[in-house]
C-alpha positions as semicolon CSV with decimal commas, in nm:
position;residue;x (nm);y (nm);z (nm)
1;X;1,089;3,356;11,518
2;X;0,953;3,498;11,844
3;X;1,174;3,643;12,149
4;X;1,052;3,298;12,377
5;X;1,164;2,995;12,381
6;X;1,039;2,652;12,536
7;X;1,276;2,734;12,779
8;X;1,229;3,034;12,897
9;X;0,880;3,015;12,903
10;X;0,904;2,714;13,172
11;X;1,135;2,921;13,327
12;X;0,981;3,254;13,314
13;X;0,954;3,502;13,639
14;X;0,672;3,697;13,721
15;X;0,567;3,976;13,511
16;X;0,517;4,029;13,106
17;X;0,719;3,889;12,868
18;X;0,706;3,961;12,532
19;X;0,728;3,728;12,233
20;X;0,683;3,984;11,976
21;X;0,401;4,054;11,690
22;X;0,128;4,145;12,044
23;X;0,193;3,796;12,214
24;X;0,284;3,831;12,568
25;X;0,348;3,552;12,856
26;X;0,214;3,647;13,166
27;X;0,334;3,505;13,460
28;X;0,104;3,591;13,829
29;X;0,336;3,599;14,148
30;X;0,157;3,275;14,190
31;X;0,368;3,096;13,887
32;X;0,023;3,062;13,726
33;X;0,143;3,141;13,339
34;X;-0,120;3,254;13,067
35;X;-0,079;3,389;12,681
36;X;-0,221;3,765;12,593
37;X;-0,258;3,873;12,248
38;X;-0,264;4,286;12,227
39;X;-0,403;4,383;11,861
40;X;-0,547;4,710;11,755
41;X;-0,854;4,795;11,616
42;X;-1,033;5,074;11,483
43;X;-0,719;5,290;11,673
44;X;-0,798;5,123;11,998
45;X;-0,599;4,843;12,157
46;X;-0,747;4,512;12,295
47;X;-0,581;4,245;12,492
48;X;-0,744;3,885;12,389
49;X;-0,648;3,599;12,679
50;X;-0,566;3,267;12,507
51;X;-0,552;3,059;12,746
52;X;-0,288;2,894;12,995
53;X;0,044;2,707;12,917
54;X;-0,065;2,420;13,033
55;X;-0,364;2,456;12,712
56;X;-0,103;2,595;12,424
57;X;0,237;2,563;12,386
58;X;0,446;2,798;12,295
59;X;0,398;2,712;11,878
60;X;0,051;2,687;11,956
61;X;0,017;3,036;12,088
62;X;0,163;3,187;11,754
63;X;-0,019;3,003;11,515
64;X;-0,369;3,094;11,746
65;X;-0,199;3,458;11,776
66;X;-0,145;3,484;11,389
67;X;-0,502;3,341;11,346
68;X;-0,650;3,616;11,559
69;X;-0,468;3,882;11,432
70;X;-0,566;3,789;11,080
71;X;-0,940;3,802;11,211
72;X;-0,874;4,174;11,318
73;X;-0,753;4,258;10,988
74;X;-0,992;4,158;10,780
75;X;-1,237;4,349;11,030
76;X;-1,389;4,052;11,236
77;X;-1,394;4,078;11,595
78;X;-1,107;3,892;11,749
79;X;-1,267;3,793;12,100
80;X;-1,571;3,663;11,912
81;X;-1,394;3,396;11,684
82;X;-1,175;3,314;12,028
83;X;-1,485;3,224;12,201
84;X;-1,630;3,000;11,863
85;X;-1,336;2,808;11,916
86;X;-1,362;2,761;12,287
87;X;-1,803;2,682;12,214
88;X;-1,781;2,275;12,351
89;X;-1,900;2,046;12,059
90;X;-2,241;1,870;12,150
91;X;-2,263;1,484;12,145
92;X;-2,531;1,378;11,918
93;X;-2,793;1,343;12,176
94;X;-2,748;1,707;12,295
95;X;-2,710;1,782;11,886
96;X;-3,042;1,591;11,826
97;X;-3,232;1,734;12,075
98;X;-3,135;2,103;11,980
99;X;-3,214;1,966;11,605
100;X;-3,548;1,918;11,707
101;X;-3,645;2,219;11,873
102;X;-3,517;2,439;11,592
103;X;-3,734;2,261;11,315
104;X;-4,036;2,083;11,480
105;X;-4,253;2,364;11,413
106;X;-4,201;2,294;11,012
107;X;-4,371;1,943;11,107
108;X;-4,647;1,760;11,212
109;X;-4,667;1,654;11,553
110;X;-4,632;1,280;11,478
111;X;-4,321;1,331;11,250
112;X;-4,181;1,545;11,524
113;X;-4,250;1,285;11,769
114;X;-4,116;0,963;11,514
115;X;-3,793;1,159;11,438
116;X;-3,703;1,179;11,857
117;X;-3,827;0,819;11,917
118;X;-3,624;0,654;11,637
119;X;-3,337;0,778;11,694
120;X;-3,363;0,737;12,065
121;X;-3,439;0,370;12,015
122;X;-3,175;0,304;11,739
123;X;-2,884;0,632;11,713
124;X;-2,825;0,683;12,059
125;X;-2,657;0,347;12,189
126;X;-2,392;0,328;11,938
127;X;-2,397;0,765;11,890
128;X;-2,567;0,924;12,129
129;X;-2,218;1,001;12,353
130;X;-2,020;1,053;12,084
131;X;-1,945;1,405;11,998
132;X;-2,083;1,542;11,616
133;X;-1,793;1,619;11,482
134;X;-1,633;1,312;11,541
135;X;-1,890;1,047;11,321
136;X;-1,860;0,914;11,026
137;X;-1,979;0,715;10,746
138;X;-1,846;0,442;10,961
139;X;-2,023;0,508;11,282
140;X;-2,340;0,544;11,102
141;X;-2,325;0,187;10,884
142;X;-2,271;0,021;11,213
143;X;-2,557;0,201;11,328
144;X;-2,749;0,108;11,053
145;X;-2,645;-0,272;11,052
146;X;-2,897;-0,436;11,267
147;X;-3,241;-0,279;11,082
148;X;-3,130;-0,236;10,753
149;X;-3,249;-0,558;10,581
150;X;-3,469;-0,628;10,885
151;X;-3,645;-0,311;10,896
152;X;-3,556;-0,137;10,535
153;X;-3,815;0,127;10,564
154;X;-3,711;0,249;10,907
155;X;-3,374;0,226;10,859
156;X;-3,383;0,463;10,582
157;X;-3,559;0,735;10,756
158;X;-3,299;0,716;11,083
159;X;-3,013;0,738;10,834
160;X;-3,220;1,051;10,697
161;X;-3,260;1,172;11,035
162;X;-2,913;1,083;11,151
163;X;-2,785;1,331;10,820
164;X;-3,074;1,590;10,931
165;X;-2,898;1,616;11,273
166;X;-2,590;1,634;11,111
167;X;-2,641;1,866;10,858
168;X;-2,770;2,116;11,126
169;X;-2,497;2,044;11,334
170;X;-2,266;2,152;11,046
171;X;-2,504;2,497;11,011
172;X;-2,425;2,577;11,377
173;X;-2,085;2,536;11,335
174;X;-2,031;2,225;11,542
175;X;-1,870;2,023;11,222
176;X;-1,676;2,121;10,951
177;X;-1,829;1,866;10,689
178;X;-2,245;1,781;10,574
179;X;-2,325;1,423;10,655
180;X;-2,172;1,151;10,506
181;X;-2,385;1,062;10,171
182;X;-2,312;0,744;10,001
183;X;-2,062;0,578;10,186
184;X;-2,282;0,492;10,440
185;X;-2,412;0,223;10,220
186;X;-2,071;0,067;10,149
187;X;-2,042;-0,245;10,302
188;X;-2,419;-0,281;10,364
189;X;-2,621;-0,529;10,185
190;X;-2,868;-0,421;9,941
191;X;-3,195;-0,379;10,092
192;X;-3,508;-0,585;9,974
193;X;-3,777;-0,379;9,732
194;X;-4,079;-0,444;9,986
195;X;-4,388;-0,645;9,915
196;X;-4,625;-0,374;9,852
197;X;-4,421;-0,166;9,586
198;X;-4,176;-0,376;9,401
199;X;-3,925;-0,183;9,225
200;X;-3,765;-0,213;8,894
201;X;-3,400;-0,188;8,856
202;X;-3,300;0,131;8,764
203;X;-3,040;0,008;8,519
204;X;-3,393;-0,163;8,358
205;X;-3,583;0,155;8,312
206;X;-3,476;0,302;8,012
207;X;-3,557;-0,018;7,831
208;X;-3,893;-0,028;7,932
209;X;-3,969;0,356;7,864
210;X;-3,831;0,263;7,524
211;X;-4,070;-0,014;7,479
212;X;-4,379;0,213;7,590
213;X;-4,273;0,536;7,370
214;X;-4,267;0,272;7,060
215;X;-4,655;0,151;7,147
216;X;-4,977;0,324;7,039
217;X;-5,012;0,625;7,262
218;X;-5,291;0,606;7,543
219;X;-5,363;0,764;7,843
220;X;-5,213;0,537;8,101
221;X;-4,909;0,470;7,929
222;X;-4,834;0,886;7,895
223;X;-4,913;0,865;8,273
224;X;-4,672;0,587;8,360
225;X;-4,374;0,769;8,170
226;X;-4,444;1,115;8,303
227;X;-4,423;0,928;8,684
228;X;-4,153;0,740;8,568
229;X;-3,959;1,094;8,436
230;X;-4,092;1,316;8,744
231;X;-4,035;1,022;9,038
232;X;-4,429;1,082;9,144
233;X;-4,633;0,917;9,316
234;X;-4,951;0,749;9,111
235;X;-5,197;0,962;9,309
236;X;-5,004;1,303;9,237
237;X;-4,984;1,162;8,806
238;X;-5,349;1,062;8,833
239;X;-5,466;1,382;8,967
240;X;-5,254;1,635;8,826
241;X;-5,369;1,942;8,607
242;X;-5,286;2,186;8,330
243;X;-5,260;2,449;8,572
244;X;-4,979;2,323;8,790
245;X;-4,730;2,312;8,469
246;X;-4,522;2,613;8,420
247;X;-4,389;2,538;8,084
248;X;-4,195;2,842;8,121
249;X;-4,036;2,764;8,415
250;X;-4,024;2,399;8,360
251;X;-4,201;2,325;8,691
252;X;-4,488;2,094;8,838
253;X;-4,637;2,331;9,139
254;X;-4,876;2,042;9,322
255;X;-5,104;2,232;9,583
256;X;-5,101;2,121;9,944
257;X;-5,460;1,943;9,923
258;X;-5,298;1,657;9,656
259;X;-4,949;1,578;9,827
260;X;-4,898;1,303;10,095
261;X;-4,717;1,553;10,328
262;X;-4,997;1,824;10,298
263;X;-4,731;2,069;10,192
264;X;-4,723;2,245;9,846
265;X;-4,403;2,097;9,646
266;X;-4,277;2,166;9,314
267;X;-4,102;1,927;9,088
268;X;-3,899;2,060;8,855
269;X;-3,971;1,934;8,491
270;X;-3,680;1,741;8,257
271;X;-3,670;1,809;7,868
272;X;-3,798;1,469;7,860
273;X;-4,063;1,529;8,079
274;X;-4,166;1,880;7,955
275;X;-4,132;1,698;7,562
276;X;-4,344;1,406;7,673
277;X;-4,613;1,724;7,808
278;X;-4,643;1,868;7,443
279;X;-4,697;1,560;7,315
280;X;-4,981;1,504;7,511
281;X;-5,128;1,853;7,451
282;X;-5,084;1,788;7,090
283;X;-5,143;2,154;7,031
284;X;-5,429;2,213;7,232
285;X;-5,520;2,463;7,530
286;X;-5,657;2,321;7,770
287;X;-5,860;2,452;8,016
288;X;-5,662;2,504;8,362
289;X;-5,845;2,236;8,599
290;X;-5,880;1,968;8,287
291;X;-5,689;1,660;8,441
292;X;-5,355;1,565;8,227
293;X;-5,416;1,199;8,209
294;X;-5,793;1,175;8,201
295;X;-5,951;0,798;8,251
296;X;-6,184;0,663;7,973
297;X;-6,472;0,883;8,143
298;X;-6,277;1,177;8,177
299;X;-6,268;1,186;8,559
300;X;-5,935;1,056;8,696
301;X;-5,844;0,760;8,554
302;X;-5,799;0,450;8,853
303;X;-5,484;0,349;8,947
304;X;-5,572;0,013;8,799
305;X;-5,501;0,177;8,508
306;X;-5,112;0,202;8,568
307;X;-5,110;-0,108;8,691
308;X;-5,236;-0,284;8,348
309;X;-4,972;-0,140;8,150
310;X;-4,680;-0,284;8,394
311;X;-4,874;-0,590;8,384
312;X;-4,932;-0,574;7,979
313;X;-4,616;-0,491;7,944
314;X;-4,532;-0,854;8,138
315;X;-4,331;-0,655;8,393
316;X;-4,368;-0,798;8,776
317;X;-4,342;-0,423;8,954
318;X;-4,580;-0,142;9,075
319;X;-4,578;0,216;8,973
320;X;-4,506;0,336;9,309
321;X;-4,181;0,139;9,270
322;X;-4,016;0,365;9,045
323;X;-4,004;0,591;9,277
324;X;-3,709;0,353;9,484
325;X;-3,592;0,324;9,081
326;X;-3,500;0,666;9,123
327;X;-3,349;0,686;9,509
328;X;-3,166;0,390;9,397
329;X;-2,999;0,618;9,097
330;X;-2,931;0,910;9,260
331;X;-2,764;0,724;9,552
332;X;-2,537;0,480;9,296
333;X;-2,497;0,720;9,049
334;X;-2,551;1,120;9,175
335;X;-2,232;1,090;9,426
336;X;-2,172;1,448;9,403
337;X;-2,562;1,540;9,534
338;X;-2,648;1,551;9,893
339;X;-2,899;1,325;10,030
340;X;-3,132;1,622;10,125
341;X;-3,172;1,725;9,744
342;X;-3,272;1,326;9,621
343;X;-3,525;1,378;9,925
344;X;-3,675;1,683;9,847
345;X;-3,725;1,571;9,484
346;X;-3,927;1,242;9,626
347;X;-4,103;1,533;9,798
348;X;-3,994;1,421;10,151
349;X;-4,002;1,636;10,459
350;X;-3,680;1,801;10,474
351;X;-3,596;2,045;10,744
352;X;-3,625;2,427;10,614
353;X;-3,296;2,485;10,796
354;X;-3,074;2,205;10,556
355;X;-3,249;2,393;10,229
356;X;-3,127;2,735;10,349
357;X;-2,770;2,586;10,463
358;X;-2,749;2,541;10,042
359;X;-2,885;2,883;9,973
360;X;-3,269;2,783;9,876
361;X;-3,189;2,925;9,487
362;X;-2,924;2,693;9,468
363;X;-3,122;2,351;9,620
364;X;-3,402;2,427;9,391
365;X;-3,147;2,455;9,057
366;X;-2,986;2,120;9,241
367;X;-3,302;1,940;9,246
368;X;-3,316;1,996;8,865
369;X;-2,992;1,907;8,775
370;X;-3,076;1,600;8,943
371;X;-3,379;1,535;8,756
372;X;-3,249;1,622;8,417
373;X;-2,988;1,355;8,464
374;X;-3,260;1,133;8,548
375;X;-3,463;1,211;8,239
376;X;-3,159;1,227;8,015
377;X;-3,105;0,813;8,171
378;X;-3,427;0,694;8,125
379;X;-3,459;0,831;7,802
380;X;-3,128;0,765;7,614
């Protein structure tokens, strides 16, 4: 226990008084009242101001004290880690807007420009005033409410922005905790497939990659599993080449010129997908430009192609569907993995400053811990 009491402080003179441990109450001639810490480093002294009485009681004053001496112990500059404390914590429009200076120049100008005017129009009602550290998966489902069946599409790319604003937020120190991941979702009603890629249910998938491993092997139907294992687009299968597989590495490097985001992405490669691979070689070497899944006249085969084994195979969905298969998994199944890292493996943009936050090593070994799971599902 310290030399003050509640008392005495209220009723303090003028002058220094001492608490013990370097806390002092200073009291001006004025009656103004203020807390000094005195702590030594590196053989000098320095006296820290904490604040007023009317900011920290007296317990409140030791525990910051106690904090700020532990600081100086361990070598970290006691006036610094004051002043973090004291930093004001941005509402989410002031967050959003410093989100998007720091990372528009790793985008296009049109996503730059969609990411402010979405969540303009459909965050900043219901969040826009309220400070970042304060929302929750709550906040953000009531945010999400009004589009989400209406507008499916949209509404998942605010909640994506909503967690990029977050996540940066948490970076600069303003919040303690990453976005909320799946409990966003709870209490929201599942959101329709789309007409234009219908998507089979990802609890059905590992039936129907059953059923096409048992048929006679052809070109399309090696195509539609490798998608189905790697979470590809049909384009990105159709097109893709010896040369981008690292068998070593168990990686898919696609080049900038064949991805929908005109960035270079890898996908990491499941011992499903990389088995599926050799099988497909069957013990060849093929040249590095020779297409994996060559059509009938050994240019790229159409996307028809895919399409006639869903539809041979009587099933009423699109290749590009598995795709929301897979986002549908990860989201139900993957709690423990961030949003960002089910993104990047879909190859969406996501903001260089969220990969580094997980140490970029670590995102990338994330990515393929989500994909073996995936592999190791559809395939069991």
């Amino acid at each position: 226990m310290g030399n003050l009491t509640a008392l005495s402080v209220k009723n303090a003179k003028p002058g220094r008084h001492g608490d013990g441990v370097g806390l002092y109450l200073l009291v001006k001639p004025t009656g103004a009242k203020s807390w000094l810490l005195r702590v030594q480093m590196d053989g000098k002294r320095r006296d820290i101001g904490l604040g007023s009485t009317a900011a920290l009681t007296l317990a409140e004053a030791r525990e910051k004290a106690a904090e700020l001496r532990k600081h100086a112990l361990n070598g970290r500059d006691p006036i610094a880690e004051r002043d973090r404390d004291r930093r004001p914590t941005p509402t989410f429009r002031d967050a959003t807007t410093a989100a998007h200076q720091a990372l528009k120049e790793g985008w296009v100008e049109k996503n730059a420009a969609a990411f402010l005017t979405s969540l303009e129009t459909y965050a900043y009602p219901s969040l826009g005033n309220l400070k970042v550290d304060t929302i929750d998966a709550g906040h953000i489902r009531d945010m999400l409410a009004p589009i989400w069946t209406k507008k499916p599409e949209l509404a998942r790319k605010v909640r994506m922005r909503v967690g990029q604003v977050l996540n940066f937020s948490r970076s600069k120190g303003w919040r303690t905790t990453e976005a909320p991941g799946r409990s966003v979702t709870v209490g929201l009603p599942k959101q329709p497939t789309g007409k234009n890629f219908k998507a089979m249910p990802y609890a059905d998938v590992a039936g129907f990659m059953e059923t096409l491993a048992t048929k006679v092997h052809t070109a399309g139907r090696s195509a539609l599993r490798f998608l189905v294992l790697t979470a590809a687009r049909p384009g990105e299968v159709r097109f893709a080449r010896w040369g981008q597989i690292d068998f070593a590495k168990r990686q898919w490097d696609r080049p900038a010129e064949m991805m929908k985001t005109g960035v270079a992405h890898t996908i990491t490669l499941s011992p499903a997908a990389v088995s599926l691979l050799e099988t497909v070689q069957g013990g060849r070497t093929p040249k590095p430009d020779d297409l994996i899944f060559p059509g009938r006249t050994g240019e790229a085969m159409s996307d028809m192609t895919l399409k006639k084994v869903l539809t041979d195979a009587k099933q009423p969905y699109d290749a590009h569907g598995f795709r929301s298969s897979f986002r549908d998994w990860a989201a139900e199944k993957m709690h423990h993995v961030p949003d960002p890292v089910a993104e990047a493996a879909l190859a969406h943009a996501v903001p260089d400053k969220v990969i580094r936050a997980y140490k970029r090593t670590k995102f990338l070994e994330m990515r393929r811990e989500l994909l073996d799971e995936w592999g190791h599902y559809v395939s069991a």
